[in-house]
VODREN-490767 format. One record per residue: x, y, z of N, C-alpha, C in turn; residue number from 1. Coordinates in steps of 0.05 Angstrom, whole numbers, plus 5000, padded with zeros to 4 digits. Last residue first. Layout:
<mardrens>
   n_c1   n_c2   n_c3   ca_c1   ca_c2   ca_c3   c_c1   c_c2   c_c3   num
      X      Y      Z       X       Y       Z      X      Y      Z   NUM
...
</mardrens>
This chain:
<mardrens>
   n_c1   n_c2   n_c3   ca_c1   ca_c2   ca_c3   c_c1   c_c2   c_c3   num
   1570   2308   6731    1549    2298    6711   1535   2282   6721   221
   1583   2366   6768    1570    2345    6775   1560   2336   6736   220
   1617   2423   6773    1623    2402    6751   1610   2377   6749   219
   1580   2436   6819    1575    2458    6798   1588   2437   6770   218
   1584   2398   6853    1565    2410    6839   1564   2419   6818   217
   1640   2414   6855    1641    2400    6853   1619   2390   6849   216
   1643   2480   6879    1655    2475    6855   1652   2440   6850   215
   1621   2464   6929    1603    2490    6904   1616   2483   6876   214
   1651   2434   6961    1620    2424    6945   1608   2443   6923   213
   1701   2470   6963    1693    2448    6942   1669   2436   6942   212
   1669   2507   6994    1683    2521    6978   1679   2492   6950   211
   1658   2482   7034    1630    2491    7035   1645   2496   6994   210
   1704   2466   7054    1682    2439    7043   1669   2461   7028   209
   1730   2514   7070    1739    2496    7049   1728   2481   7040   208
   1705   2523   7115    1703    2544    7091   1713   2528   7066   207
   1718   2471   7152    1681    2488    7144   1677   2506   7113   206
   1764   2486   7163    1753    2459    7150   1724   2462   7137   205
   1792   2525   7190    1788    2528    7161   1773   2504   7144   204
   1788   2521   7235    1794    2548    7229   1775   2552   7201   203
   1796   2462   7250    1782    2483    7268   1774   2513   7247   202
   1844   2466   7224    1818    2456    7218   1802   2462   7224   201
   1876   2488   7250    1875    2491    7224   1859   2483   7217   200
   1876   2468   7300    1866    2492    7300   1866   2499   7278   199
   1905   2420   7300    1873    2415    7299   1858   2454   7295   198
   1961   2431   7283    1939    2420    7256   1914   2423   7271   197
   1963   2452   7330    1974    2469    7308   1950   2460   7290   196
   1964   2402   7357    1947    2426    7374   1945   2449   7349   195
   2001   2366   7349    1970    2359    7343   1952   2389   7347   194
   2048   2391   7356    2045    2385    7333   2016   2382   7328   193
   2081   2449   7398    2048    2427    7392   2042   2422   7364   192
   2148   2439   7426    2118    2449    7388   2094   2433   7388   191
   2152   2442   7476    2163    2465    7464   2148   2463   7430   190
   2132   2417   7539    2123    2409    7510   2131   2441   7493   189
   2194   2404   7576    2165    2427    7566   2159   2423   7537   188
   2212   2347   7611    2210    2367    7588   2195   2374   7581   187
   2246   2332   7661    2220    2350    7655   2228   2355   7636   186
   2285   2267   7673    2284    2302    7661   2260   2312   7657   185
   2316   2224   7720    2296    2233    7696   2289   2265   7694   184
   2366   2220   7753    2342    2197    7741   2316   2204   7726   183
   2420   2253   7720    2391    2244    7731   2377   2231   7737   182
   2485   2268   7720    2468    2255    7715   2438   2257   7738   181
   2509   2322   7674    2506    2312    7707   2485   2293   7706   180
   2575   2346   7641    2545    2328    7643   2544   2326   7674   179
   2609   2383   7647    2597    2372    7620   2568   2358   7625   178
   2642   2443   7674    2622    2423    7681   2605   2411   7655   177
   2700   2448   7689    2691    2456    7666   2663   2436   7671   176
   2732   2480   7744    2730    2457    7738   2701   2464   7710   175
   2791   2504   7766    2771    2503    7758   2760   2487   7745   174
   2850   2502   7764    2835    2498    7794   2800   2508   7791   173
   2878   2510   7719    2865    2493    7726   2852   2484   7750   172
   2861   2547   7671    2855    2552    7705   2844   2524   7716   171
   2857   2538   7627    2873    2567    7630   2878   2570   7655   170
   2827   2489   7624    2869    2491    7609   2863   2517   7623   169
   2795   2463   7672    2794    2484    7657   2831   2486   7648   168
   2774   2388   7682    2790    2412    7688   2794   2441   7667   167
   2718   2364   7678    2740    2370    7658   2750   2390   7670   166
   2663   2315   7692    2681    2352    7697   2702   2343   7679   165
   2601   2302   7703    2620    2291    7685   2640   2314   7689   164
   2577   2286   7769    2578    2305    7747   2599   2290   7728   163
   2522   2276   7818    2538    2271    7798   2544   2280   7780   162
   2509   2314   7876    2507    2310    7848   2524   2291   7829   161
   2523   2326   7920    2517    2306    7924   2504   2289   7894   160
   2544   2372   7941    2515    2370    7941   2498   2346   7934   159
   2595   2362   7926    2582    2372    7957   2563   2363   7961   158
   2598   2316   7876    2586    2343    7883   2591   2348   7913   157
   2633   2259   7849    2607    2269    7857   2612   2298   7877   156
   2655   2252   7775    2663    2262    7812   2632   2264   7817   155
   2694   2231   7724    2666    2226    7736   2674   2235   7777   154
   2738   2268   7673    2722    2250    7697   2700   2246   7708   153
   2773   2294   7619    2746    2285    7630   2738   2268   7655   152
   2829   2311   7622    2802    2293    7603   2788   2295   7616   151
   2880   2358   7605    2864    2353    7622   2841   2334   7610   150
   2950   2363   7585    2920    2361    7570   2902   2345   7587   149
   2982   2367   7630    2983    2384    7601   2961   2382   7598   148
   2977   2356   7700    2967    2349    7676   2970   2361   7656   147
   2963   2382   7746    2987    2383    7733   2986   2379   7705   146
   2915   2379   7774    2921    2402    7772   2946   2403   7749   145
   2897   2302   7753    2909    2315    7775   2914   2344   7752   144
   2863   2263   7725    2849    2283    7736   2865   2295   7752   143
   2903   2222   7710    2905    2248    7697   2883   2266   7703   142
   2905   2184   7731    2923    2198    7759   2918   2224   7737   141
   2876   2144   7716    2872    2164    7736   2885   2185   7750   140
   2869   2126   7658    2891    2139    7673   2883   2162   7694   139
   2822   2095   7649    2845    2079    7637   2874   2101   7658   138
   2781   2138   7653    2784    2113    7676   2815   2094   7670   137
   2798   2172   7613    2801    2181    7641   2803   2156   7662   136
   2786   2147   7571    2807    2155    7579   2816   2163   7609   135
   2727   2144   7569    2740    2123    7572   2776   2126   7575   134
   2695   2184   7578    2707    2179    7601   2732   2156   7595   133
   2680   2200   7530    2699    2216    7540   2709   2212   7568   132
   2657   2157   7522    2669    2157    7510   2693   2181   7511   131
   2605   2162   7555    2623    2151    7555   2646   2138   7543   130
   2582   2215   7544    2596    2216    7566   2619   2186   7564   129
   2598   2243   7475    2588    2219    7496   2607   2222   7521   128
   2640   2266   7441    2631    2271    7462   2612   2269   7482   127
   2644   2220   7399    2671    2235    7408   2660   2237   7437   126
   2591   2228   7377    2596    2209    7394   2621   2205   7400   125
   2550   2290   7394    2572    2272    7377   2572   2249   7386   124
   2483   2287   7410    2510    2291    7414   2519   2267   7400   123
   2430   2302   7362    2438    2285    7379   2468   2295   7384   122
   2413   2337   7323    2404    2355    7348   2420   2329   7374   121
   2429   2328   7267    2401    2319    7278   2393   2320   7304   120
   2483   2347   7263    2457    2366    7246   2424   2361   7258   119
   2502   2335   7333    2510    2340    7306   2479   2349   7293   118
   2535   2384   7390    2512    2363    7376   2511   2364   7345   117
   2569   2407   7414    2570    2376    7415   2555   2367   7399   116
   2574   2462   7410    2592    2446    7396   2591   2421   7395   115
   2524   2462   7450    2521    2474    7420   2542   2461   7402   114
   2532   2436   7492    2515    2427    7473   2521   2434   7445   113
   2580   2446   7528    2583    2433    7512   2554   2418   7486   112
   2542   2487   7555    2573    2503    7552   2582   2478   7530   111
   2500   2476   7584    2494    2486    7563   2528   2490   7538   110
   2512   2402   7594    2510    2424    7609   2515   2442   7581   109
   2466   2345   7589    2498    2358    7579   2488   2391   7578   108
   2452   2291   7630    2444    2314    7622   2459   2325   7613   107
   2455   2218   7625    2472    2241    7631   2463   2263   7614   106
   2410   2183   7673    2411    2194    7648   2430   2218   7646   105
   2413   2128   7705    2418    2144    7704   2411   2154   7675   104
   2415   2068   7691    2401    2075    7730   2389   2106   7723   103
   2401   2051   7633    2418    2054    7660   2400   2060   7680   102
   2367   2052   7585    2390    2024    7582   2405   2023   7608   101
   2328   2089   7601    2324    2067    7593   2336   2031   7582   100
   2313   2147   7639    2333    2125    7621   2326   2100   7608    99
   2251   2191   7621    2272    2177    7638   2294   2148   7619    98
   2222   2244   7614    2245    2225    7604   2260   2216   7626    97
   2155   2269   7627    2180    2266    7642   2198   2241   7622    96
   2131   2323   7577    2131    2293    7599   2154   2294   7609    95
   2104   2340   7525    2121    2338    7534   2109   2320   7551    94
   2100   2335   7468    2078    2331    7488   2075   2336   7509    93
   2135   2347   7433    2107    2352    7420   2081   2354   7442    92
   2180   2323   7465    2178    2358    7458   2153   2362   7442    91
   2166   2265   7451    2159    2282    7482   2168   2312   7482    90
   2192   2274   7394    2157    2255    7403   2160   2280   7435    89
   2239   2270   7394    2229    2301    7392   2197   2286   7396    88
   2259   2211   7391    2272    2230    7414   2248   2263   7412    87
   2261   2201   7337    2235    2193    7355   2237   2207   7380    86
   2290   2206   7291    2275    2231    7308   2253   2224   7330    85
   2314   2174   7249    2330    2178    7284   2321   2203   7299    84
   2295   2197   7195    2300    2181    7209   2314   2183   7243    83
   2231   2226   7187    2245    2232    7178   2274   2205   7204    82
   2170   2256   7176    2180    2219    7162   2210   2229   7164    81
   2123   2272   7211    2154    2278    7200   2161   2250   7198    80
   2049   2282   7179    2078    2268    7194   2107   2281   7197    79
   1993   2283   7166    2014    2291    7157   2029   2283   7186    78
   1950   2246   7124    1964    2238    7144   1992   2262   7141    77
   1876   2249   7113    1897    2254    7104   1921   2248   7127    76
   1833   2201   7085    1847    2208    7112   1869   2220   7104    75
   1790   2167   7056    1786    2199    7058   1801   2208   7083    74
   1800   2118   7010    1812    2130    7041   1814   2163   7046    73
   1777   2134   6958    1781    2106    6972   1782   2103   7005    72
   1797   2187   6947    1774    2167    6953   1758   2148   6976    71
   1846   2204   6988    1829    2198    6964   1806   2194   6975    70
   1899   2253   7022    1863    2232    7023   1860   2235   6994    69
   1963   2249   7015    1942    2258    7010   1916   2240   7018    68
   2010   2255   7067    1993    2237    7054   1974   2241   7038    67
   2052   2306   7071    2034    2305    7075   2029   2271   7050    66
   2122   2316   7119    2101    2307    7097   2073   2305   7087    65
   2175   2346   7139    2143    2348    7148   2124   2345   7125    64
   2222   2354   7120    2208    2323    7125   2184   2319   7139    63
   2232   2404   7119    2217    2398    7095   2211   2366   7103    62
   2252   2409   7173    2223    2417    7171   2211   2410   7142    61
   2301   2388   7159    2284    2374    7178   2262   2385   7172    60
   2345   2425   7128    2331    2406    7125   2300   2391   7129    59
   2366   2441   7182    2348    2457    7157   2336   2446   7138    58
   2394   2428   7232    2388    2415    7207   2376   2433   7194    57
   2389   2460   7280    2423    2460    7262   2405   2450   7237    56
   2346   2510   7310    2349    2491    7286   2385   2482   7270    55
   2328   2496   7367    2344    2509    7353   2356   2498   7335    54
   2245   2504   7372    2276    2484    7364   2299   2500   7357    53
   2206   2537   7348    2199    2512    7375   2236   2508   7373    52
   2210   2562   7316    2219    2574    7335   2213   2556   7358    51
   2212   2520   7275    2248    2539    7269   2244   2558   7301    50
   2160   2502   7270    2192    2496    7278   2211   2508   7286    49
   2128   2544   7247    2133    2541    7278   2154   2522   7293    48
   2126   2527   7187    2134    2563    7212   2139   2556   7230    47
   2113   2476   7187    2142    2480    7188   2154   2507   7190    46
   2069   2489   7214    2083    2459    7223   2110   2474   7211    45
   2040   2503   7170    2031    2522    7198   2065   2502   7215    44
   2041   2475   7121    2059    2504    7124   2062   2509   7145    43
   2016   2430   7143    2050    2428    7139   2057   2446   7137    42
   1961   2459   7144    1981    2450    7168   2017   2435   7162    41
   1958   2457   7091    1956    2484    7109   1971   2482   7133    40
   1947   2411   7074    1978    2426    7064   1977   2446   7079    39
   1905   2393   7109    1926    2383    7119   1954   2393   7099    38
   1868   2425   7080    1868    2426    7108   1899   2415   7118    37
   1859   2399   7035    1874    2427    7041   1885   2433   7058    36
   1850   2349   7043    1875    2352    7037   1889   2391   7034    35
   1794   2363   7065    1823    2346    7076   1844   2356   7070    34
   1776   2388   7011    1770    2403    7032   1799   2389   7062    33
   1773   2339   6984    1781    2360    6965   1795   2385   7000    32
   1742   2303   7002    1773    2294    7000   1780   2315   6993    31
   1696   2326   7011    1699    2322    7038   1735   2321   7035    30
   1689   2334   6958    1688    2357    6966   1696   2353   6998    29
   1676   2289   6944    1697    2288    6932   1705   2321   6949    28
   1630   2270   6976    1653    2262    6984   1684   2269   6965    27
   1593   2296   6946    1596    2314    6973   1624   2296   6986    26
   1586   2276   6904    1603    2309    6898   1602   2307   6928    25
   1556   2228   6926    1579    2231    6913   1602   2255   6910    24
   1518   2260   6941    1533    2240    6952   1564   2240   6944    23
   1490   2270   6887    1496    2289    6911   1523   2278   6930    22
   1488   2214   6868    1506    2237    6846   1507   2257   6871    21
   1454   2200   6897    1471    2179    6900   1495   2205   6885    20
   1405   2235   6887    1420    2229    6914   1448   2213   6913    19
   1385   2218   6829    1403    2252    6843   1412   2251   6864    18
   1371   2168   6843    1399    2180    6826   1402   2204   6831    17
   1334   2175   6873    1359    2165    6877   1376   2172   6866    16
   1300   2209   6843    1313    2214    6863   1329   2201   6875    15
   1286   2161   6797    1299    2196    6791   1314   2209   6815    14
   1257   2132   6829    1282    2120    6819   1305   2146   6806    13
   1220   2156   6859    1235    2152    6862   1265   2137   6854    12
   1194   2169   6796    1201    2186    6816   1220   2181   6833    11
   1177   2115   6784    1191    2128    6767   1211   2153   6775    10
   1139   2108   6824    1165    2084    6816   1184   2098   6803     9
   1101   2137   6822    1114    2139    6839   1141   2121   6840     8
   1107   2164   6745    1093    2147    6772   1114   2155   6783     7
   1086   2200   6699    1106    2208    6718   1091   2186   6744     6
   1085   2219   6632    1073    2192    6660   1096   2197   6682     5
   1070   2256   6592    1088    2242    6595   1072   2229   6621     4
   1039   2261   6516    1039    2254    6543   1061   2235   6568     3
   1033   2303   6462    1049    2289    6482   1035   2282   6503     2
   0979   2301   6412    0987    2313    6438   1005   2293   6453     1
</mardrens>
């Protein structure tokens, strides 16, 4: 007749090891469950671009990256890794912009954005205020009605505004308004980057663990 022996030494040493192996599937199912979470939010991130922004680059939304979580580091990181975008940070949050190399910040009026700005949403640098002034201050007398080819000047307002103007070619007793300066701008937070990903998780972080612990169990040796 067999006999087996089951002590209390023996027992718990059995239950550790099923705990430590539980454990285990439950962190591969915590990294499994992350990294869904966070390709879900690069899809949710780069739908909602194209209507947060008016998109010239097309590009840009595929620089919405994901880090994967391991092991090791159960964090996933998604980002825009993408260069000379730090300017779109306060459209995620918005806030007030203010200058930072002047007194002033020159605002550019709707009539020269669209043709001014290049693929990464910044103005040319042709059509910088100060680079379109630099002719103008070199010949003053060419802010006069007469003028063939009208440039650019710096005037202040009635009202007391500062503006960048350009005489109108068809009419020149009109005046073409480019920039006006500020001492700082309201900007409406226009794409909630953190607000998008936490509701993805929010949504879906629960169904997705529950999903990889079953299947990660279920392959447990």
């Amino acid at each position: 007749m067999s006999t087996v022996n089951c002590t209390l030494e023996n027992l718990a040493k059995t239950l550790e090891k099923e705990v430590k192996k539980e454990i285990k599937q439950v962190k591969f199912a915590a990294v499994g469950a992350v990294n869904k979470c966070a390709f879900d939010s690069q899809k949710a991130l780069r739908g909602t671009y194209s209507r947060a922004f008016h998109v010239r680059n097309k590009n840009l939304p595929r620089k919405i990256e994901v880090t994967k979580a391991t092991k090791e580091k159960p964090v996933a990181v998604v980002a825009l890794n993408a260069p000379n975008t730090e300017f779109m940070e306060i459209h995620t949050t918005g806030g007030v912009s203010k200058p930072t190399k002047s007194k002033a910040m020159s605002i550019p009026d709707k009539s020269i954005q669209e043709p001014g700005r290049t693929a990464t949403g910044r103005m040319k640098q042709s059509l910088k205020p100060s680079n379109l002034l630099k002719y103008a201050d070199a010949h003053p007398s060419k802010r006069r009605k007469t003028v063939a080819n009208p440039h650019a000047f710096k005037m202040t307002t009635k009202g007391g505004s500062v503006v960048v103007a350009r005489r109108n070619k068809a009419d020149r007793s009109k005046m073409d308004w480019l920039y006006r300066e500020e001492k700082e701008a309201k900007i409406k937070k226009s794409w909630d980057f953190k607000g998008i990903v936490q509701k993805v998780v929010e949504r879906r972080m629960g169904r997705y663990f529950e999903e990889c612990l079953k299947k990660a169990l279920a392959t447990a040796r």
